[in-house]
N, C-alpha and C positions, 0 to 999 in steps of 0.2 A: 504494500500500500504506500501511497507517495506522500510523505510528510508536510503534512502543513505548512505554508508559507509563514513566518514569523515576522510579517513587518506591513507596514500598510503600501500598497504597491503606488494607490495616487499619489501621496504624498513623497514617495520616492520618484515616481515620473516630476509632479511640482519641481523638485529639489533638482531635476538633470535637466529640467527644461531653461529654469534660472542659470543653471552654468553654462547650457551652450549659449544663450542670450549673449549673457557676459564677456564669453569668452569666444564664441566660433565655433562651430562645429571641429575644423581642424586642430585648432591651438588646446582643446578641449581633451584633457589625457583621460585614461581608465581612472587613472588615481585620483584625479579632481573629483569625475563621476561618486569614486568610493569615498571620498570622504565630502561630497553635499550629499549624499544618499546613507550614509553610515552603512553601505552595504561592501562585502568584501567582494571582490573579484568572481567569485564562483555562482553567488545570488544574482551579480548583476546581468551574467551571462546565460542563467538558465531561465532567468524571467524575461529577459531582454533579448538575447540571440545574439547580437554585436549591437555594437559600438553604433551603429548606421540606421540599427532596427529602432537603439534607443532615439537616438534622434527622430528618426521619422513619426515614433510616437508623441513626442515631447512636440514636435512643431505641429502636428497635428491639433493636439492637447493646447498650445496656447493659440491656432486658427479659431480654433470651436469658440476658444471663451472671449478673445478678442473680436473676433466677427462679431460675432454672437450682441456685444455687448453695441456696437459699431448700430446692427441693425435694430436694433431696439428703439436707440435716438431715431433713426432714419423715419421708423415706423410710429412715431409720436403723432398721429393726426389731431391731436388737439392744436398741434404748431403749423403754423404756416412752413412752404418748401424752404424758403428762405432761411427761416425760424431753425429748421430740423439742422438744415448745414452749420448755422452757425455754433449750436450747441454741441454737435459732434466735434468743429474744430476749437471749441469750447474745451471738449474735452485731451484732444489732442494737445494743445498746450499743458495742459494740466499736468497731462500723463510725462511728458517732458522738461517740467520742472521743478517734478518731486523726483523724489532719493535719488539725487543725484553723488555722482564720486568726481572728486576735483572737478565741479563744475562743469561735469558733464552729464550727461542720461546715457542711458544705454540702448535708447532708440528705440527700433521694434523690430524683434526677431523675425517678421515677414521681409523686410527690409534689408535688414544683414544676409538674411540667405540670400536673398535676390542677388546682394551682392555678391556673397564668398562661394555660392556654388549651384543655381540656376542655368550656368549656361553648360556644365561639367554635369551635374546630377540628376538624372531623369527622375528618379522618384521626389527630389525636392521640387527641380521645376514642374511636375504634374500636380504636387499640392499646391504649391504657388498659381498656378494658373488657375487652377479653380476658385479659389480665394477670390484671387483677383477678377475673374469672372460675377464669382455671388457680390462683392462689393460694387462694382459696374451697375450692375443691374437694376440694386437698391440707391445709386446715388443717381441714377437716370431717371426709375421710378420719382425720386424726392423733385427732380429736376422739372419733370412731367408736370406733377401735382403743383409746384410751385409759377409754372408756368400759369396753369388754369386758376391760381387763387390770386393772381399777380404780383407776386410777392419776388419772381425771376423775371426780368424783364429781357436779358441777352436774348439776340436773336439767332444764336449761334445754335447749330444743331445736339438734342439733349446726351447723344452719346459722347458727342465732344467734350460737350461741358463737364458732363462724367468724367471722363479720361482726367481733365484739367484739375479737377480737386482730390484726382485720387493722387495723382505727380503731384498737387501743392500737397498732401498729406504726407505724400513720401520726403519730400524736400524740408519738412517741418520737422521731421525724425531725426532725418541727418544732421538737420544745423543743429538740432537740442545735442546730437553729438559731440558735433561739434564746437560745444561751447556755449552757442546763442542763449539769449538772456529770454526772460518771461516776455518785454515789451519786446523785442525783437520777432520772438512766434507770434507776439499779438499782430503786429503789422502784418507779418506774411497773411494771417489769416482773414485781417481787417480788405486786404488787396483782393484776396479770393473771392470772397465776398462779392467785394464791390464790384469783379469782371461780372458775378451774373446777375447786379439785381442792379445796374447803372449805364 
């Protein structure tokens, strides 16, 4: 009979998902994994399979809760289109100017992978496209409805406009990266804004 697992498995993914964020999927050793997981080597491998399987859980694991969370605002019909964008990159500041280390954020792990290995890893790039898909579709939708309650005035086409604030979200991650201060992502987001509702 197979021996009970002895640990809570979420809250071990929680813990491997915080260190690739932090660190990279590459730069990310087994030994980091074992010790944000307090699990040894042999637990991490038979719950997990590799190093690659855990990642693909963990970015999965922070898609669901981050989207998730993304499409909730979006889905606010008590708010105007306008209203919905603004409180989403409402939040996107936010998320980028808390717990930061040496004045920076650690940005968003949909975003890092993009960068360190979407164009090399087909199972990253196949979660990331779909991401980026279900977010498209939800910021078009807002885009739509905002058109009809006149609250988006841009006369630009709504999947464009989509595209545009999903790059200024990605661009708002980076700079909290890199440094950018609270009024700094305000403006970016204040500019966003104002391309669709001016």
């Amino acid at each position: 009979m197979a021996r009970p697992r002895m640990f809570d498995e979420e809250r071990a993914l929680g813990a491997a998902m915080r260190t690739f964020w932090e660190k990279g999927y590459e730069a990310t050793s087994t030994q980091d994994l074992c010790d944000a997981t307090g699990l040894g080597r042999s637990s991490i491998y038979n719950t997990f399979k590799s190093k690659h399987d855990l990642f693909a859980r963990a970015l999965t694991h922070y898609i669901d809760t981050t989207t998730a969370t993304q499409l909730v605002i979006l889905g606010d019909s008590r708010l105007s289109g306008a209203d919905r964008l603004r409180a989403l990159l409402a939040v996107i500041v936010d998320a980028e100017t808390e717990h930061r280390t040496g004045g920076r954020s650690m940005g968003c792990l949909t975003v890092n992978t993009t960068v360190e290995l979407a164009g090399r890893d087909p199972m990253a790039a196949s979660l990331l496209e779909r991401d980026t898909a279900r977010r498209l579709a939800a910021l078009r939708a807002v885009i739509e409805e905002g058109r009809r309650d006149g609250s988006i005035t841009s006369p630009r086409e709504a999947g464009a406009l989509a595209r545009f604030v999903n790059a200024a979200i990605g661009g708002m991650r980076v700079s909290g990266q890199g440094g950018a201060d609270r009024a700094t992502l305000e403006s970016i987001a204040e500019v966003t804004l104002d391309a669709l509702t001016r």
